[in-house]
C-alpha positions as a Markdown table, in Angstrom:
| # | Residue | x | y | z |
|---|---|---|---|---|
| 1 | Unk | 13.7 | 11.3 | 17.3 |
| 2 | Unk | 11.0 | 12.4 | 15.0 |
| 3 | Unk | 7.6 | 12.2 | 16.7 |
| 4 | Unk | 6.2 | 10.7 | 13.0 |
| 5 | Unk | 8.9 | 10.0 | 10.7 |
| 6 | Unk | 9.4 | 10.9 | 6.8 |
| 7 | Unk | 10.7 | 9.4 | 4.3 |
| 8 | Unk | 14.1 | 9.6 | 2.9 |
| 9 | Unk | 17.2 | 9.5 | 5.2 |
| 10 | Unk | 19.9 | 6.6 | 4.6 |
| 11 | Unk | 17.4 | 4.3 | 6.7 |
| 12 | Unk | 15.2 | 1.8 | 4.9 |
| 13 | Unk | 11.9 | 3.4 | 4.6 |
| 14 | Unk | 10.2 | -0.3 | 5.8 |
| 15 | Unk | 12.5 | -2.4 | 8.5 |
| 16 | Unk | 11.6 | -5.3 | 10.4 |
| 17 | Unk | 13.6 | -6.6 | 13.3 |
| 18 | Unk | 13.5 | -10.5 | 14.3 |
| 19 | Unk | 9.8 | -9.6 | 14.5 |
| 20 | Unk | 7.0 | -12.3 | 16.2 |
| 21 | Unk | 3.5 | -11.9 | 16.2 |
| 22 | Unk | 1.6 | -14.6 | 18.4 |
| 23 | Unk | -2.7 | -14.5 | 19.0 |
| 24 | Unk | -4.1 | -15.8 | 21.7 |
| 25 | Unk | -1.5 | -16.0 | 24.6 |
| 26 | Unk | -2.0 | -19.2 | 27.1 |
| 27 | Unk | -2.4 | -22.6 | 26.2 |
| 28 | Unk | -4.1 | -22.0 | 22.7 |
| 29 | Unk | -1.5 | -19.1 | 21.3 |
| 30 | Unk | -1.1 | -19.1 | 17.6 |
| 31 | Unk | 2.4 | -17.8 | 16.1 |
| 32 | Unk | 1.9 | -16.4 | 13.0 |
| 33 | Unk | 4.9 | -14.9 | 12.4 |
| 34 | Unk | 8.4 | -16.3 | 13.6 |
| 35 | Unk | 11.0 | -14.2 | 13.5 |
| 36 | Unk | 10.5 | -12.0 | 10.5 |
| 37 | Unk | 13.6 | -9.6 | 9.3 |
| 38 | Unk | 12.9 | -7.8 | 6.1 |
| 39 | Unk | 14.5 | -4.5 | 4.8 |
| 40 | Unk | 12.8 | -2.2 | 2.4 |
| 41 | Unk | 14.4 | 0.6 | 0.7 |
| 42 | Unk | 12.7 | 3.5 | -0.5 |
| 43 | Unk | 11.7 | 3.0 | -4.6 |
| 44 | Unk | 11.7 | -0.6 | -3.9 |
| 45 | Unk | 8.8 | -2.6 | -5.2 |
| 46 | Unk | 8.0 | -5.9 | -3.7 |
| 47 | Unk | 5.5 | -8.7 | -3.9 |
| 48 | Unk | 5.1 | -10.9 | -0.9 |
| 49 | Unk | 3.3 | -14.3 | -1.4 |
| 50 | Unk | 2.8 | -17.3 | 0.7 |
| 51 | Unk | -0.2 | -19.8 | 1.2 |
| 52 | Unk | -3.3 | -19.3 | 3.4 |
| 53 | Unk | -2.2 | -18.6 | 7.2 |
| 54 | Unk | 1.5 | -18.4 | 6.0 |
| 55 | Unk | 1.3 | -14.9 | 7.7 |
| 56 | Unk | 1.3 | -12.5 | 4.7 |
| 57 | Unk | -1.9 | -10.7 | 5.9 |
| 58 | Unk | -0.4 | -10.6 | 8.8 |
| 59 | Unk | 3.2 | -9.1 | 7.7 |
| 60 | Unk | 1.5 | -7.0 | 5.7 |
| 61 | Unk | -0.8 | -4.9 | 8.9 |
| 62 | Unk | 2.6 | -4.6 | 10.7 |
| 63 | Unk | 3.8 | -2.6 | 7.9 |
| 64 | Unk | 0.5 | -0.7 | 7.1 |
| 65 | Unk | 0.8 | 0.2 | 11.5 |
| 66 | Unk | -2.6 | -1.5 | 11.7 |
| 67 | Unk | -1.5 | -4.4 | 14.2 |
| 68 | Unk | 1.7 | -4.8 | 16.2 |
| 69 | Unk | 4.5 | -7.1 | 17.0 |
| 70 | Unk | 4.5 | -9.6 | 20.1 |
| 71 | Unk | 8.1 | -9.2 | 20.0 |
| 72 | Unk | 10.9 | -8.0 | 17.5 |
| 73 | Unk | 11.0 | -3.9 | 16.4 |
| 74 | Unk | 9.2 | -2.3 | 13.2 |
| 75 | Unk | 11.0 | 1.1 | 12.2 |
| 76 | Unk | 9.8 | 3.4 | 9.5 |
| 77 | Unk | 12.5 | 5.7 | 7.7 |
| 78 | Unk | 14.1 | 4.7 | 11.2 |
| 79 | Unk | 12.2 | 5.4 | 13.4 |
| 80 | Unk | 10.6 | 2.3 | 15.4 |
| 81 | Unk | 6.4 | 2.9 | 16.1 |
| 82 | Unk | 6.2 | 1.2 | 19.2 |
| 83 | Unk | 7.2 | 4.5 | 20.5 |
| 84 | Unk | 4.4 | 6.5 | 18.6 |
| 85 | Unk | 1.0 | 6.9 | 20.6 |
| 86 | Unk | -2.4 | 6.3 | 18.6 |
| 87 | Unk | -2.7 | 9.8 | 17.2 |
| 88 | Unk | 1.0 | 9.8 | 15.5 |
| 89 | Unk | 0.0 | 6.4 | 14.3 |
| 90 | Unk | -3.0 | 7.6 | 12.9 |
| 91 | Unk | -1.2 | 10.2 | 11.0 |
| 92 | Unk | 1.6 | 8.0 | 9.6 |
| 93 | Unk | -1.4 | 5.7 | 8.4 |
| 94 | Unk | -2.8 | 9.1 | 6.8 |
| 95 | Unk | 0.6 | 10.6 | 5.4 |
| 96 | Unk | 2.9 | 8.1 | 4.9 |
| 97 | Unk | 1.6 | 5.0 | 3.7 |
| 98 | Unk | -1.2 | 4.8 | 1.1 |
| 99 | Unk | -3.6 | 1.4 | 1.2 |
| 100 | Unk | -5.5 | -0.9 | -1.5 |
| 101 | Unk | -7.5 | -3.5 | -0.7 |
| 102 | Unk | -8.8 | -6.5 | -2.4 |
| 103 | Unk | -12.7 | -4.9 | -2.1 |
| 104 | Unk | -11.9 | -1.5 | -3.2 |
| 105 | Unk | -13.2 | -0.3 | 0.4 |
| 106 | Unk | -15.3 | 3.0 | -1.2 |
| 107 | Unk | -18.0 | 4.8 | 0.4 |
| 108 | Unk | -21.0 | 3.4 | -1.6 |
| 109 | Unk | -23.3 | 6.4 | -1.5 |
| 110 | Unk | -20.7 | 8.9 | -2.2 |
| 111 | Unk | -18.8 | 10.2 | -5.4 |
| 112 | Unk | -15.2 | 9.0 | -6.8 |
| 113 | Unk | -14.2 | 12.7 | -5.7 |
| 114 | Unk | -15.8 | 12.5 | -2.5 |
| 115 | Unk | -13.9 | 9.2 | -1.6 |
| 116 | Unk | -10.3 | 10.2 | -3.2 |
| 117 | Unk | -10.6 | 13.5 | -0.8 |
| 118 | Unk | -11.4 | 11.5 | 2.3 |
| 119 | Unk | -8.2 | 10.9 | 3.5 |
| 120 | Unk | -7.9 | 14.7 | 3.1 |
| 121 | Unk | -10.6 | 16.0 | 5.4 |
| 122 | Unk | -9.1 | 13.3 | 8.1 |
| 123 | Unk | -5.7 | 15.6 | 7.9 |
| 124 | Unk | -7.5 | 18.5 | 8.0 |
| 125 | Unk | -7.0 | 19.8 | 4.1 |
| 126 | Unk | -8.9 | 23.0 | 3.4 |
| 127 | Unk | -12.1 | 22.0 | 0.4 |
| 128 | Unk | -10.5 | 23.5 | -2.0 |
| 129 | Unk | -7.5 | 21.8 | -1.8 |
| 130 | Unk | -8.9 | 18.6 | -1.2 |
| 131 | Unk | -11.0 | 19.5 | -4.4 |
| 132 | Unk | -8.0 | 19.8 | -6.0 |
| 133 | Unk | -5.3 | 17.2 | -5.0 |
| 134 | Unk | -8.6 | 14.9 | -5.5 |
| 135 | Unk | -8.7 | 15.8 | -9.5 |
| 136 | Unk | -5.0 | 15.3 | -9.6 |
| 137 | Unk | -5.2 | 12.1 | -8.3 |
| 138 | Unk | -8.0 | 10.8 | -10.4 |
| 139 | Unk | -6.6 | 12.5 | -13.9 |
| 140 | Unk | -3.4 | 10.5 | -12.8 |
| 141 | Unk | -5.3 | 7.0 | -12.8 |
| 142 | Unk | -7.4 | 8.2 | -16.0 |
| 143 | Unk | -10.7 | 8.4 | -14.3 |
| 144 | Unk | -10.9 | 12.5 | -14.7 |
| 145 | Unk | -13.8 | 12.4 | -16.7 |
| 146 | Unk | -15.2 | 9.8 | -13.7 |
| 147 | Unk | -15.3 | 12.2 | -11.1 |
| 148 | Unk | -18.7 | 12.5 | -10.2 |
| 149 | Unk | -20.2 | 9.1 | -10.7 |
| 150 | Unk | -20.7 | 7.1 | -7.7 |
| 151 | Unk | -19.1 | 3.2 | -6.8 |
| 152 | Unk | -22.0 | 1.5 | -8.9 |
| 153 | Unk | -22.0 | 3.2 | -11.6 |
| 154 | Unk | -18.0 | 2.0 | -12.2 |
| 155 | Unk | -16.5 | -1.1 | -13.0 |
| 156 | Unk | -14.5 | -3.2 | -10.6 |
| 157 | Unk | -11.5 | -1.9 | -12.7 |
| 158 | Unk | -12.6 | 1.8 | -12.3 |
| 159 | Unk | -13.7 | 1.3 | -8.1 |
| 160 | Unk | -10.2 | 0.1 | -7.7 |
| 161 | Unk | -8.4 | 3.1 | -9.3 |
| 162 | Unk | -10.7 | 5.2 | -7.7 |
| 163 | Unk | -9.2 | 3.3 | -4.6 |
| 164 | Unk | -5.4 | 3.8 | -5.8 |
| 165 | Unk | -6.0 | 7.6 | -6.5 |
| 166 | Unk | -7.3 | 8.0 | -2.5 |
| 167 | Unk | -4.5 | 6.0 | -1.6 |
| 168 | Unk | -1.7 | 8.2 | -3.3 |
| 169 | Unk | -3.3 | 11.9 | -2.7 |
| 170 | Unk | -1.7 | 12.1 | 0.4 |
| 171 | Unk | 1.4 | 11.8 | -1.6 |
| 172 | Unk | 2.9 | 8.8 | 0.7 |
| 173 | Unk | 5.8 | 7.5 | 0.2 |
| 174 | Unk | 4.5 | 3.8 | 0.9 |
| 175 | Unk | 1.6 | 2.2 | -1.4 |
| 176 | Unk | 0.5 | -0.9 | 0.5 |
| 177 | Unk | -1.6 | -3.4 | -2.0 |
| 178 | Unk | -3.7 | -6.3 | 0.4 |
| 179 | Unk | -4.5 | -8.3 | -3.0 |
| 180 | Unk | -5.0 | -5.6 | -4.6 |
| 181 | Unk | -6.1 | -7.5 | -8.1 |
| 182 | Unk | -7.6 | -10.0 | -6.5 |
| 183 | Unk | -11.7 | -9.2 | -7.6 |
| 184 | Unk | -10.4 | -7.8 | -11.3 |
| 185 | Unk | -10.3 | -9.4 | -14.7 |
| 186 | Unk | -7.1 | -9.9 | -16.4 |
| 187 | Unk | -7.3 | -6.3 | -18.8 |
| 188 | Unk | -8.7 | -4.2 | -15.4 |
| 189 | Unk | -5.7 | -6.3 | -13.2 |
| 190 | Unk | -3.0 | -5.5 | -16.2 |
| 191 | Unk | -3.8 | -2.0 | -15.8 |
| 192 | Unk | -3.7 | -1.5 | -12.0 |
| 193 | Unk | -0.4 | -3.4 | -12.5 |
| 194 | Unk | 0.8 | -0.8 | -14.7 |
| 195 | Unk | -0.1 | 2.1 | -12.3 |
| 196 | Unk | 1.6 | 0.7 | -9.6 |
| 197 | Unk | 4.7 | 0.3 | -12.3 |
| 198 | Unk | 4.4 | 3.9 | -13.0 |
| 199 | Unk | 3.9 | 5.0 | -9.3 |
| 200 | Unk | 6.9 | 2.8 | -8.6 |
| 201 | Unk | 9.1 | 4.0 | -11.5 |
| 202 | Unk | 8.1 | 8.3 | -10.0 |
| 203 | Unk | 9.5 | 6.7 | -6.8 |
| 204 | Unk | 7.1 | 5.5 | -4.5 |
| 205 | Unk | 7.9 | 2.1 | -2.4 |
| 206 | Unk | 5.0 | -0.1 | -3.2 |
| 207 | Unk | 4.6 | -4.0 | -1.3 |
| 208 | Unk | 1.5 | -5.6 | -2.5 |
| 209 | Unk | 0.0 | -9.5 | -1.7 |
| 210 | Unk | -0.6 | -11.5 | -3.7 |
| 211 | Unk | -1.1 | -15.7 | -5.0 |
| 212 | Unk | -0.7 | -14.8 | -8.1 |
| 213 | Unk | 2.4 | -15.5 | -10.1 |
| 214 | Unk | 1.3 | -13.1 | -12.6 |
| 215 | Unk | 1.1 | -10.0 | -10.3 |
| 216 | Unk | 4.4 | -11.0 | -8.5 |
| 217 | Unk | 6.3 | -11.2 | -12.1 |
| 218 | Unk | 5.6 | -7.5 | -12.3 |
| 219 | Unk | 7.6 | -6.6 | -8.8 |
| 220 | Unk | 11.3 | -5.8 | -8.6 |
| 221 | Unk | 11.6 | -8.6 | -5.4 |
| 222 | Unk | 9.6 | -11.8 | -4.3 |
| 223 | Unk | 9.1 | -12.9 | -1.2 |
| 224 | Unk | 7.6 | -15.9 | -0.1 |
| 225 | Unk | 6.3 | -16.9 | 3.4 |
| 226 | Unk | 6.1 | -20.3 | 4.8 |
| 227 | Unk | 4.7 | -21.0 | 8.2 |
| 228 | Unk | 5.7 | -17.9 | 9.5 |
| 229 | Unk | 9.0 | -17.4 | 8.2 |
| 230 | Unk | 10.4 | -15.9 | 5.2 |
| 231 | Unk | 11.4 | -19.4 | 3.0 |
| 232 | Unk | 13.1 | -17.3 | 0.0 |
| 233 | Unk | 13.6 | -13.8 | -0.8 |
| 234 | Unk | 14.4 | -13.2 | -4.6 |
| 235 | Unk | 14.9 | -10.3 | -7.0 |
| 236 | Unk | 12.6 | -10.7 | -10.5 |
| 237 | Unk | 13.7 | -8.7 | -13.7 |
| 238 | Unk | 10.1 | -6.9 | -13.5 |
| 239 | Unk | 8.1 | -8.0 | -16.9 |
| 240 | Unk | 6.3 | -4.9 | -18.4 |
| 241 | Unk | 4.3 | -4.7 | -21.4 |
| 242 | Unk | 4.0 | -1.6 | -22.9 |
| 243 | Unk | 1.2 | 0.1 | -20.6 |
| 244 | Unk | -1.9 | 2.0 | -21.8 |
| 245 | Unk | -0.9 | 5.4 | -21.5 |
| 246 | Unk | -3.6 | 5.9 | -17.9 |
| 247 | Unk | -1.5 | 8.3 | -15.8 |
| 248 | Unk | 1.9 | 10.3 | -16.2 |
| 249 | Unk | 4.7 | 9.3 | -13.2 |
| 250 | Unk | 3.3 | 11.7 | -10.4 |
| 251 | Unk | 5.6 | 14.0 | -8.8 |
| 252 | Unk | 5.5 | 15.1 | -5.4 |
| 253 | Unk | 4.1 | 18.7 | -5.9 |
| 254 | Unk | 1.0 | 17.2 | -8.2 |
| 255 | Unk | 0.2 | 14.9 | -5.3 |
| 256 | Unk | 1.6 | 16.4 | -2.3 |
């Protein structure tokens, strides 16, 4: 077994196994999850959906290796993590997956560069390499002539792609989206929904939260959870409008 798996292989790049997730063991335990088994394959693109404490959030840090399951197996690309330590979890976090949150998560006192190459100087890129994957990944979300300014001086729109380019210079296979439209108005939302189309279409995986019906319309499959369980499970002809022309599909060598 791989000691920190890659992708491709005939596995699914995302598996989960019967998989439970309980809080608070003892006479006040919560289940969040009950008995969740979802397969992902690579170049897959899939909206998961549910109401508050249906146990998306949940679902969603399994996959991202940020929480654990009481009971049931998680395997990426087929290998299962419960047999990684914290330092090869750390690095399939860094490598493999790529994350976007609701609240953009930048460093507030430091540059769109800066933030984009963090993720870089956790794996130990050399400067002028980070210097340039960083550019790459910020021409590719058409902020390269953003480079410099800092998270205040961009628009929600602009601190979220800032966010997607740090979450794809790693080149990951996996883009993870926690709501990822959730603080953005309708044209900035649109066109975050087109970069994760275009991501998608160059063939990265990409699973995103969301409540809205409007972002879920945009994914190739839509899952909905209901008190811990996965109530339906559907495939969407994905509706695409004609996107502003923001980034070129990435390849692997302009990102990896």
């Amino acid at each position: 077994m791989e000691a920190v798996p890659g992708a491709g292989g005939d596995s699914p790049v995302l598996l989960l196994e019967d998989v439970h997730k309980t809080y608070n063991p003892g006479p006040l335990e919560v289940h969040v999850l009950k008995g969740v088994s979802l397969s992902v394959e690579q170049g897959d693109y899939v909206a998961i959906m549910g109401s508050s404490g249906s146990g998306k959030s949940t679902m969603l840090n399994i996959l991202g290796c940020l929480d654990i399951p009481t009971a049931g197996r998680y395997l990426i690309s087929g290998v299962d993590v419960s047999g990684l330590d914290d330092n090869q979890l750390a690095q399939v976090r860094n490598r493999y997956l790529g994350f976007v949150y609701q609240s953009f998560n930048l460093v507030k006192r430091t540059s769109a560069q800066a933030n984009v190459e963090l993720p870089l100087v956790y794996a130990g890129v050399p400067k002028g390499e980070r210097r340039r994957r960083a550019l790459t990944a910020l021409g590719l979300v058409g902020l390269g002539d953003r480079v410099h300014h800092m998270p205040n001086e961009l628009s929600g729109g602009q601190q979220q792609r800032v966010a997607i380019a740090r979450a794809i210079v790693t080149g990951p296979s996996v883009i993870l989206g926690d709501e990822p439209t959730g603080n953005l108005d309708p044209t900035s939302t649109e066109e975050v929904l087109q970069i994760f189309g275009r991501l998608n279409a160059a063939g990265r995986t990409v699973v995103v939260i969301t409540h809205e019906n409007d972002v879920a319309e945009h994914a190739k499959r839509v899952i909905v959870l209901a008190d811990g369980r996965i109530a339906s499970d559907v495939r969407n002809a994905p509706v695409h409008a004609e996107p502003p022309k923001l980034i070129e599909a990435a390849s692997e060598e302009a990102v990896a």
